[in-house]
C-alpha positions as CSV (number, residue, x, y, z in Angstrom):
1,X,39.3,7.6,27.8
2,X,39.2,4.3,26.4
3,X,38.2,3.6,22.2
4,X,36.7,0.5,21.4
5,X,39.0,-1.4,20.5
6,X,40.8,-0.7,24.0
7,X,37.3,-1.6,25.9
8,X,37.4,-5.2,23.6
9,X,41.2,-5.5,24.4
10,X,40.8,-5.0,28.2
11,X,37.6,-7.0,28.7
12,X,37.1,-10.5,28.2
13,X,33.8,-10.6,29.0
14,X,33.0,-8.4,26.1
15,X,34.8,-10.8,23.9
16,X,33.0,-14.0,25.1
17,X,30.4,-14.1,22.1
18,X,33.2,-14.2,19.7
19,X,35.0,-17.3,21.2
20,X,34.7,-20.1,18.7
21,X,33.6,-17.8,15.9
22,X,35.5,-16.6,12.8
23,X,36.2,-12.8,13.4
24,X,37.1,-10.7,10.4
25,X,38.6,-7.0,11.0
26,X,37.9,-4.1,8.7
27,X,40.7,-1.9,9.2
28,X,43.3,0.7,8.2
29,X,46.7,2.0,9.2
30,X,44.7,4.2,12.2
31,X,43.5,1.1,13.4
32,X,45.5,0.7,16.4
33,X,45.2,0.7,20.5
34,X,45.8,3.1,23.1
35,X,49.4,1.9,22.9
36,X,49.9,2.1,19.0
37,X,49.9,-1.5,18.4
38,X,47.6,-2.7,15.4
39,X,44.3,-3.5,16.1
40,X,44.9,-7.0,13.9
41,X,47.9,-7.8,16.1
42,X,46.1,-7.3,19.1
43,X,43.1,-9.2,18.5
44,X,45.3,-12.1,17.4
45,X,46.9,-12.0,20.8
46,X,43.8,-12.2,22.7
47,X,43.4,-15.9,21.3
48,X,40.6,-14.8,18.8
49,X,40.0,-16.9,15.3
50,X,41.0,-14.0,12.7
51,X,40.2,-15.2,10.0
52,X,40.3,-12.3,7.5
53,X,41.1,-8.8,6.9
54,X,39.3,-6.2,4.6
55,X,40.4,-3.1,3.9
56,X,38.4,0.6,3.1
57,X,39.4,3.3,0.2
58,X,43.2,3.7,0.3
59,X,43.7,0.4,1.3
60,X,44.7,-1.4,4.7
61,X,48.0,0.1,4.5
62,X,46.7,3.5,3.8
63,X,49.3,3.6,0.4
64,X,47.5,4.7,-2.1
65,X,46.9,8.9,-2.6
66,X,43.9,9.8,-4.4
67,X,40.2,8.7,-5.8
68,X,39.9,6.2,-7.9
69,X,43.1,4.6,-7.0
70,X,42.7,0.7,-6.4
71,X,43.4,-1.8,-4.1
72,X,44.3,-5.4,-4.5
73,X,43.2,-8.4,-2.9
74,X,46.7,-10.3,-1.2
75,X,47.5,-12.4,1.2
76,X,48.7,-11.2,4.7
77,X,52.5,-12.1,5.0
78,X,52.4,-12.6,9.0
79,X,49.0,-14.4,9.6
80,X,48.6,-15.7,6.4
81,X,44.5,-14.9,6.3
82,X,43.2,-13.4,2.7
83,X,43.0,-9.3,2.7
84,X,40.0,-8.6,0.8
85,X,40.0,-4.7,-1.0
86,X,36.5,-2.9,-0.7
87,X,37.8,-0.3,-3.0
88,X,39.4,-2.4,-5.6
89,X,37.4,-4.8,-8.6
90,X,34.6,-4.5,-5.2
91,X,33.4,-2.1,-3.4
92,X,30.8,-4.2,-1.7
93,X,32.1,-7.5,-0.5
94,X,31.0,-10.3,-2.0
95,X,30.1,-13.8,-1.3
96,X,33.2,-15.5,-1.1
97,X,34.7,-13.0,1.3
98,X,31.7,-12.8,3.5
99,X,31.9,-16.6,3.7
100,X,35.3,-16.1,5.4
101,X,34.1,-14.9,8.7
102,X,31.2,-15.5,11.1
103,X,31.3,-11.6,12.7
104,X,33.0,-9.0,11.3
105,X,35.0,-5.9,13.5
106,X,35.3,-2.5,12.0
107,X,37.4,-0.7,13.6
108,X,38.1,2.4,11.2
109,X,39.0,5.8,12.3
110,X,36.2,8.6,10.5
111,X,36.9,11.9,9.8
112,X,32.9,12.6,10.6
113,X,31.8,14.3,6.6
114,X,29.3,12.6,4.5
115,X,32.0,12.3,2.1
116,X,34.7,10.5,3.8
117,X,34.2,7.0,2.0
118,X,34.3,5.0,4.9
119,X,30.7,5.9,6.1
120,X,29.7,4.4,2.9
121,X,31.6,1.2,3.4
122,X,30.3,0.9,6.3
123,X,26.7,0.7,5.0
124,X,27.4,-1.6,1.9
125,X,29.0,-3.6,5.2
126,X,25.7,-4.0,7.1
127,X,23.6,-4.6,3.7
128,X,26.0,-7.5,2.6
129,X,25.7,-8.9,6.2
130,X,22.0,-8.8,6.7
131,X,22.1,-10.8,3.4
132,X,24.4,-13.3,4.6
133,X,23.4,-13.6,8.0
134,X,26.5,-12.4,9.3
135,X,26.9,-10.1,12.9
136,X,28.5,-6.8,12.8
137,X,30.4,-5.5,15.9
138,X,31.4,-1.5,15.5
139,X,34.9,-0.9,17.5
140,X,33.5,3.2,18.1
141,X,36.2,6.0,17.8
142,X,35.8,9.5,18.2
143,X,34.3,11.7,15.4
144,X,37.7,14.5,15.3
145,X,35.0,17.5,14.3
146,X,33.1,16.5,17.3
147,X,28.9,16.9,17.1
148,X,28.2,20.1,15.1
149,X,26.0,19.6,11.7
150,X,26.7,21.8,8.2
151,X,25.9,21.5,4.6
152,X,22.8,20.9,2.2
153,X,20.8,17.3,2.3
154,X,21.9,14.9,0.0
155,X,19.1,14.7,-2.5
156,X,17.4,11.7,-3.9
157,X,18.8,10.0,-6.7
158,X,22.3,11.6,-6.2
159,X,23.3,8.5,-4.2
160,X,27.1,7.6,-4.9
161,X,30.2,6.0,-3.0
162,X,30.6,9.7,-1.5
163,X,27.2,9.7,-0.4
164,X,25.3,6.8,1.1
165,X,21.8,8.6,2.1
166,X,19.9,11.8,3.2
167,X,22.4,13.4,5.5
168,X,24.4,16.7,5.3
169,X,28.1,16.9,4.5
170,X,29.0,17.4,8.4
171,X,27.2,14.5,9.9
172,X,28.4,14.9,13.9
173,X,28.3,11.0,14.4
174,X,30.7,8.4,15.2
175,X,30.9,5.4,13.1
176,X,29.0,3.1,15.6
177,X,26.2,6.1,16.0
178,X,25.6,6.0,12.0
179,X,25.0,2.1,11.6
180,X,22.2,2.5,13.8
181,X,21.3,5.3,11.9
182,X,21.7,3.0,8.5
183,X,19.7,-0.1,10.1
184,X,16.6,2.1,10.8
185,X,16.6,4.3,7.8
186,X,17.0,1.3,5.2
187,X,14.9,-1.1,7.5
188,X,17.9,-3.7,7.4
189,X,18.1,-7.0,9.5
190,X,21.5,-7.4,10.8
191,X,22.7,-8.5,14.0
192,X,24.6,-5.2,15.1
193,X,26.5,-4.3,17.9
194,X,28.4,-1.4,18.8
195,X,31.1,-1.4,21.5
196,X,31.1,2.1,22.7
197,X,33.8,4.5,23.6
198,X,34.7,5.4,27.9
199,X,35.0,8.9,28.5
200,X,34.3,10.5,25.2
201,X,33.2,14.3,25.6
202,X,32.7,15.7,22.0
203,X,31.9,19.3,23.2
204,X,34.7,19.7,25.7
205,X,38.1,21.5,24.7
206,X,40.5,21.6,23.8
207,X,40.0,18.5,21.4
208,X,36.1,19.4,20.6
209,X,35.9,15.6,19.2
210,X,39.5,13.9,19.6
211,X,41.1,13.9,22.7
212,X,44.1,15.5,22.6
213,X,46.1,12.6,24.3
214,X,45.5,10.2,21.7
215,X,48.3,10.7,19.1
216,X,46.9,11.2,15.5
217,X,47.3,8.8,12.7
218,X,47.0,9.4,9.5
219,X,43.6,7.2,8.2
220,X,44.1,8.4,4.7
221,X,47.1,9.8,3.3
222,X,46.1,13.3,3.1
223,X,44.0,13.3,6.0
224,X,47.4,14.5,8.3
225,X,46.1,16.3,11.5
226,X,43.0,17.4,13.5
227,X,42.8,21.0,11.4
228,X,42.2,18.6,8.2
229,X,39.6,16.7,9.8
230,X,37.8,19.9,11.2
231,X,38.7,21.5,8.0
232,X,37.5,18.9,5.6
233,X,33.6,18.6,5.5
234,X,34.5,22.2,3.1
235,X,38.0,21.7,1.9
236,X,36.9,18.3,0.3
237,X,34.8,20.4,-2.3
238,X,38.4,21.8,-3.5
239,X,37.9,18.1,-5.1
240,X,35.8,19.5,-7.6
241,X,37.1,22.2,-8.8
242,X,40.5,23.5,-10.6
243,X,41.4,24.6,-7.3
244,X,44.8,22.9,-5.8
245,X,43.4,21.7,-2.1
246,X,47.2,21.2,-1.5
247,X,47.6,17.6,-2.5
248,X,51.1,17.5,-3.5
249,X,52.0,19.6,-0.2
250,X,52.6,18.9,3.1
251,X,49.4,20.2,4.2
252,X,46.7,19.1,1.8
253,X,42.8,19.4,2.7
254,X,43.9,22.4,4.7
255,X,44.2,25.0,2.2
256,X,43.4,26.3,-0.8
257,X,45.0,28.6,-4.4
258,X,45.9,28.4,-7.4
259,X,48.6,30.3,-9.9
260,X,46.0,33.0,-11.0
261,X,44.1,33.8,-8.6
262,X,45.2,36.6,-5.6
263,X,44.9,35.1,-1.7
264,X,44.7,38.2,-0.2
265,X,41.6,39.8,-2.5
266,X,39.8,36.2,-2.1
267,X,40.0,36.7,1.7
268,X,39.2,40.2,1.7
269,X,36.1,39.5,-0.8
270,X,35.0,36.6,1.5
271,X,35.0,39.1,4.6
272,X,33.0,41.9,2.8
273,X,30.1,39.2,1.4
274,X,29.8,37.3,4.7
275,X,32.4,37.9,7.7
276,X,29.7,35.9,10.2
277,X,31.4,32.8,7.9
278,X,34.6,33.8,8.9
279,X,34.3,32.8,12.5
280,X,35.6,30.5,14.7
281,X,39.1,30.1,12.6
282,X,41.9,32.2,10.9
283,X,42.4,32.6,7.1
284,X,46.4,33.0,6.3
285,X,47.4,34.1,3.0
286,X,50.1,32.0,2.0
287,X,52.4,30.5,-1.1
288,X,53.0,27.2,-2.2
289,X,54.1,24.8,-5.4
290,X,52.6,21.1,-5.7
291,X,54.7,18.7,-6.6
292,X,51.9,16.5,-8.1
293,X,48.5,16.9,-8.7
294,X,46.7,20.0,-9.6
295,X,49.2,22.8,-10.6
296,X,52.2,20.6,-10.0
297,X,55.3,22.4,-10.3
298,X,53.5,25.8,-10.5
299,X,54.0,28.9,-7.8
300,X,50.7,29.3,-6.2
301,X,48.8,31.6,-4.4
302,X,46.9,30.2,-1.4
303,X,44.4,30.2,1.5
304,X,45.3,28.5,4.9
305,X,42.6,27.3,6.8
306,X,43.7,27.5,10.6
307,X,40.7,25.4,12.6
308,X,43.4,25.9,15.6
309,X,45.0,28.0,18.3
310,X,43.2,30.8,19.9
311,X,40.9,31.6,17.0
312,X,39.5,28.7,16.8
313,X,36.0,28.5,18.0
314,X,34.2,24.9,18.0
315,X,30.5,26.3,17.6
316,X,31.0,29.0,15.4
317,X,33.3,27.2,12.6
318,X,31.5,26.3,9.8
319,X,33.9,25.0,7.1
320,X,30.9,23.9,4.7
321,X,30.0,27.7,4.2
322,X,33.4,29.3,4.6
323,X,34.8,27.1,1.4
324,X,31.3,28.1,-0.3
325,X,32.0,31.5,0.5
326,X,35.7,31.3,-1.2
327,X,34.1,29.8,-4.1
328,X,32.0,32.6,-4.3
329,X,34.6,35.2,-4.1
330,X,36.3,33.8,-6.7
331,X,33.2,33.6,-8.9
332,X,32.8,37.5,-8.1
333,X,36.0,38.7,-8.7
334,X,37.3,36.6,-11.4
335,X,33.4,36.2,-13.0
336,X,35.4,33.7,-16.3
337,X,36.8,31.4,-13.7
338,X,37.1,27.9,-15.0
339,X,36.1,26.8,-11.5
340,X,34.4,23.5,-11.9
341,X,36.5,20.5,-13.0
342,X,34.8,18.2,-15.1
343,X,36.2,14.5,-15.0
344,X,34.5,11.1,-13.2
345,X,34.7,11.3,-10.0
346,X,34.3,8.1,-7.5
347,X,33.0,6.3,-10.6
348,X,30.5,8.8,-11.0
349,X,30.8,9.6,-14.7
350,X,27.5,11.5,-16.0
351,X,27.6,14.5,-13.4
352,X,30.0,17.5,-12.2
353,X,32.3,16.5,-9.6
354,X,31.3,19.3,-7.5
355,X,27.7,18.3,-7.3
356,X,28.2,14.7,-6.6
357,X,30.2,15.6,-3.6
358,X,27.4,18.0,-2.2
359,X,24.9,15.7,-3.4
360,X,22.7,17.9,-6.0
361,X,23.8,21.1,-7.6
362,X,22.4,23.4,-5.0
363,X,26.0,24.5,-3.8
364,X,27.1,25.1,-7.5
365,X,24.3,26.6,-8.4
366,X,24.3,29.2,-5.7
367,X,28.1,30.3,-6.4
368,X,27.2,30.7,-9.8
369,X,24.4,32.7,-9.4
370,X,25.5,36.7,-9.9
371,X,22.6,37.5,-7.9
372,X,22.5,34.7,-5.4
373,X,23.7,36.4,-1.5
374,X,25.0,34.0,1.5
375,X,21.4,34.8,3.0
376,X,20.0,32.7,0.0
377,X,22.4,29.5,1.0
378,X,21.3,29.8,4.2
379,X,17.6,29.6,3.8
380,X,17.6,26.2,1.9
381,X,20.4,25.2,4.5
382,X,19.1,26.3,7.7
383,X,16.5,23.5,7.3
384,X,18.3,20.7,6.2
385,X,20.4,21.0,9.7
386,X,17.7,21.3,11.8
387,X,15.9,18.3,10.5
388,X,19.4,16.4,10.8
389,X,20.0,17.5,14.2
390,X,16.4,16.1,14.8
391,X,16.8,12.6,12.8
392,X,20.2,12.2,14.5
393,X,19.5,12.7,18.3
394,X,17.7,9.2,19.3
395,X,20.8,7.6,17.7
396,X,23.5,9.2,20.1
397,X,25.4,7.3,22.1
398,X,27.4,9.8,23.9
């Protein structure tokens, strides 16, 4: 199969309306062709006017670790163009950087959850080029957790840099699929094009999503495999919580634990409230110590998430509902459980963590209800899908 940035590569003809203009690139260290080389250094070779470079959350060398870490603006030391940071003093570009370029190519590598702040970019991308008058060309890659839909609506008003409108955690778009999505659903006039993907089967194995030919790299630090990306659209609620999701291990966003809490009970708990959430992946019970972050330094007792091997199950998985269900095992068998960490989160500073990432308390709410039973997550769920999987489905492009 060919991404997009292979199809632009390969084709002049589909580069002809960029001859003569100024091209920008919005990229990352994933940003690269079917043979590894940079998507930057590859357009340049083609002849195109590159005239600038922006770069997401974690910057356009993928350096920096956590939220609410910063990028600078710099100059790139081969080409000599300006780097612009969208997660930095910005996080929407602004006019001096948009008057750098004529069209601008994103080429970023999603991870396909609500969350994932490059969906967002995205958006403030389109709204600052419909302003300018500026054409947006989408470079589509695959979405690694491949079409299915999870999690709760966000709701109005709980807008944020981790959610950019009214769609569930586990979205089951590509990036080019989703500005379509963005242009309709905030009636925005921007000349948008998307070059599409060859050959991309998100419901075939073994990849489900990402081909398994394609080698994997890293678009965030922490986001280190497929499991992480299949994982994540549950794992990234570990954000919210006193919970280690592993950062400061090898495997982070793929697990969960903490130094008082006992692996083994949690699973067995999550299995006796709602084993039909279990599917589709194996829990592990497992130890490890962080050497930064949450419980740094501290033995802890943990939860492997394996999205992988033969019990993995594409359909059934539902990472969204298995974390909720951890979280709810904890809440029952340790009922004191300082689970939700209070601190400002993406520059949110007036709300729990854990409900700006699930957009509303609704998730929160439900684990900390005594009386509250999987069949009561699923009923205000349940709906929200559907009407996702309805919204979404003129929009596809595969």
């Amino acid at each position: 199969m060919k991404f997009g940035i292979d199809r632009l590569i390969a084709d002049p003809e589909l580069r002809k309306p960029l001859e003569g203009k100024r091209v920008a690139l919005l990229a990352h260290p994933a940003s690269v062709t079917a043979d590894l080389t940079h998507s930057l250094d590859a357009l340049v070779a083609t002849g195109l006017n590159v005239s600038a470079l922006f770069g997401p959350q974690h910057g356009v060398r993928g350096d920096l670790q956590d939220n609410m870490m910063e990028s600078p603006d710099f100059t790139d030391p081969t080409y000599g163009m300006p780097v612009f940071s969208l997660y930095g003093e910005v996080r929407r570009p602004t006019g001096q950087s948009m008057g750098t370029f004529d069209v601008i190519l994103i080429d970023l590598q999603d991870v396909g959850c609500r969350i994932y702040t490059f969906v967002t970019t995205l958006l403030y991308v389109l709204e600052a080029a419909a302003s300018h008058g500026k054409q947006v060309w989408v470079l589509d890659r695959p979405n690694p957790a491949g079409r299915p839909v999870e999690g709760l609506t966000l709701l109005p008003g709980w807008e944020s840099f981790v959610g950019a409108g009214p769609m569930p955690m586990r979205h089951g778009m590509t990036l080019g699929e989703m500005g379509q999505w963005f242009i309709e659903h905030f009636g925005l006039n921007v000349d948008y094009r998307v070059i599409e993907m060859e050959g991309w089967q998100p419901g075939d194995g073994p990849g489900f999503g990402w081909p398994p030919e394609r080698v994997w790299i890293n678009p965030s630090p922490n986001a280190a495999n497929v499991n992480m990306a299949r994982a994540y659209a549950g794992t990234v609620m570990l954000e919210g919580t006193t919970l280690s999701e592993g950062r400061g291990t090898t495997r982070p966003l793929e697990l969960f634990g903490a130094p008082d809490m006992d692996a083994k009970r949690v699973i067995a708990e999550m299995r006796a409230l709602a084993p039909e959430w279990l599917a589709g992946c194996t829990l592990r019970d497992m130890w490890f110590q962080p050497t930064f972050h949450k419980h740094v330094g501290r033995l802890c007792s943990g939860v492997f998430l394996h999205a992988e091997g033969q019990g993995y199950d594409h359909q059934a998985f539902k990472p969204w509902r298995l974390q909720a269900l951890g979280f709810k095992a904890i809440r029952r068998l340790y009922p004191d459980y300082d689970l939700w960490r209070d601190f400002p989160y993406e520059y949110v500073f007036d709300r729990l963590a854990i409900d700006v990432i699930n957009g509303g308390p609704g998730l929160r709410e439900w684990v900390d209800d005594a009386g509250a039973v999987p069949a009561d997550l699923n009923a205000v769920t349940l709906p929200d899908e559907a009407a996702w999987e309805d919204t979404r489905r003129n929009f596809l492009l595969y």
